[in-house]
N, C-alpha and C positions, 0 to 999 in steps of 0.2 A: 254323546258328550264324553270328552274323553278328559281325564285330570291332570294338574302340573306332571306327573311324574309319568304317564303317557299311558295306564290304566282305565280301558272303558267301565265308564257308570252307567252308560245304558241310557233307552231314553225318559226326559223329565222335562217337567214345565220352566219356563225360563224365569220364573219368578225363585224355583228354588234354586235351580243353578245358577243365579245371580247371589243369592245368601251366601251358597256355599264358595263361592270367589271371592264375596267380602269378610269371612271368617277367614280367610287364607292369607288375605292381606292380597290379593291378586286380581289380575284381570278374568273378566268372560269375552274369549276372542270367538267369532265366526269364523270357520275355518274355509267352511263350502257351504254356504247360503243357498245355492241351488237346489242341493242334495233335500231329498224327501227324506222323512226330516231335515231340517238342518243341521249340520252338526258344527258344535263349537267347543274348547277347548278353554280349560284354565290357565293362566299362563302370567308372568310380567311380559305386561305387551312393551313397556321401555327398552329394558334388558333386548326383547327380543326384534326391535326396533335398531339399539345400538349395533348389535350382532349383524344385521341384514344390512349395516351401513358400514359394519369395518371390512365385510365380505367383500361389499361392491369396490371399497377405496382398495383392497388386497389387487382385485382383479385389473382394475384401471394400473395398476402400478405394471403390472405386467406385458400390457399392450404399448405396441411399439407407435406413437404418432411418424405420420409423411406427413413432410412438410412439403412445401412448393418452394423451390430456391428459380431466380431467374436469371439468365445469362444476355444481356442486350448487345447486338451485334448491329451494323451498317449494313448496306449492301456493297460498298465497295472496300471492304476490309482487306488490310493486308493480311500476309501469310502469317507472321508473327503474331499480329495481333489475336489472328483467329484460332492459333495453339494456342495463346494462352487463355484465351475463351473456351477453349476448347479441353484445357488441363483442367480448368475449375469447375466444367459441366461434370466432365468427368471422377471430378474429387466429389461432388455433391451427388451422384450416381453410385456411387459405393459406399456415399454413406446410408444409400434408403432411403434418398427424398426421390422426388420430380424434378425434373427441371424442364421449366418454360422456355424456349429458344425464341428470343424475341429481335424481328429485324426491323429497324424504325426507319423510316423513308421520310426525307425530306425534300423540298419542293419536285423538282423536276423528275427524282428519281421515283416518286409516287408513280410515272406514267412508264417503268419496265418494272412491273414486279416480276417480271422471270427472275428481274437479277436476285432477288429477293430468296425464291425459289431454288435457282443454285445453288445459294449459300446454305440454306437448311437442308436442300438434300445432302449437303457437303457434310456437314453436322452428323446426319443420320448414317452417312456412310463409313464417316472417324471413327465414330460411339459402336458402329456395327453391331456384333451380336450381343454386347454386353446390356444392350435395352430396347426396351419396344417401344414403338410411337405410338400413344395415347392418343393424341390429336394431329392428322397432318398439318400441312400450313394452310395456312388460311388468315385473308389480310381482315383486318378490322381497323377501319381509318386509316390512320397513317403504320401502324404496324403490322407486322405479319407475325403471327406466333406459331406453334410448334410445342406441344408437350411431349416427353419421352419420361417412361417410368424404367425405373433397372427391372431385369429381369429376373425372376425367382429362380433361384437354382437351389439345388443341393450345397452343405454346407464343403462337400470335400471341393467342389467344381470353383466356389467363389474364391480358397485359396489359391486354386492354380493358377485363375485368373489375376489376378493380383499380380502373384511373380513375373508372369507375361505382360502386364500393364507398364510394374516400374524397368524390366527389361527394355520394353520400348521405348518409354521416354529416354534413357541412361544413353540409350545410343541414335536418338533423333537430336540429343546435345552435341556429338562428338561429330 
């Protein structure tokens, strides 16, 4: 049994180490129930309940959530449209999400999903090295999806990439 202040008392019946936590105004916590004896500790189990909860909120605070963002494209999209599907995959790509590349097939066009296929390889090809495919395509009903996550890099590689990003768009306008 060890006390509030983290000095062992050695071992005793739990009948007095319960006394001696109620003279203290304190709890008798089990620390390792397993352990031959047992051993348990005097403590505010509140206090040290709060502490174990401000820890976890501290830690949660620091971890970055991915989300899934999703980009829905056609199979017979034009070129324009499919930049600017293809700008926004891309913006949601640097920010650290996922993105879903989703191609929706309506009636007749259900029966070529190559075209389907093109167009997400076309996708993978744009995005190139900047992220890896999570999921190939793969149709489910009338849609065909596509997951791509960015790719982890070092922090100095993600700046250069960037400059080379808005570089190319600046003169794919011109």
């Amino acid at each position: 049994m060890t006390s509030a202040t983290g000095e062992q008392l050695g071992i005793m019946p739990t009948r007095e180490a319960l006394r001696m936590a109620e003279e203290q105004h304190l709890d008798l916590v089990e620390v390792a129930p397993k352990a031959k004896p047992p051993v348990c500790r005097i403590m505010d189990f509140g206090k040290y309940r709060y502490e174990q909860q401000k820890r976890e909120k501290e830690a949660k605070k620091k971890q970055k959530t991915i989300n899934i963002k999703e980009v829905k494209l056609r199979p017979n999209i034009e070129q324009h449209d499919f930049d600017v599907k293809l700008k926004n995959a891309l913006r949601f790509v640097e920010e650290g999400n996922k993105v879903k590349v989703t191609i929706m097939f309506r009636g007749r066009e259900l029966s070529h999903p190559e075209l389907g296929k093109e167009v997400l390889a076309r996708v993978a090809a744009q995005l190139g090295d900047r992220v890896s495919v999570e999921r190939n395509a793969k149709l489910e009903g009338k849609n065909m999806t596509m997951i791509v996550a960015p790719k982890v890099q070092k922090a100095s590689k993600k700046k250069s990439n960037k400059t080379q990003i808005k570089g190319g768009n600046s003169n794919a306008e011109d």
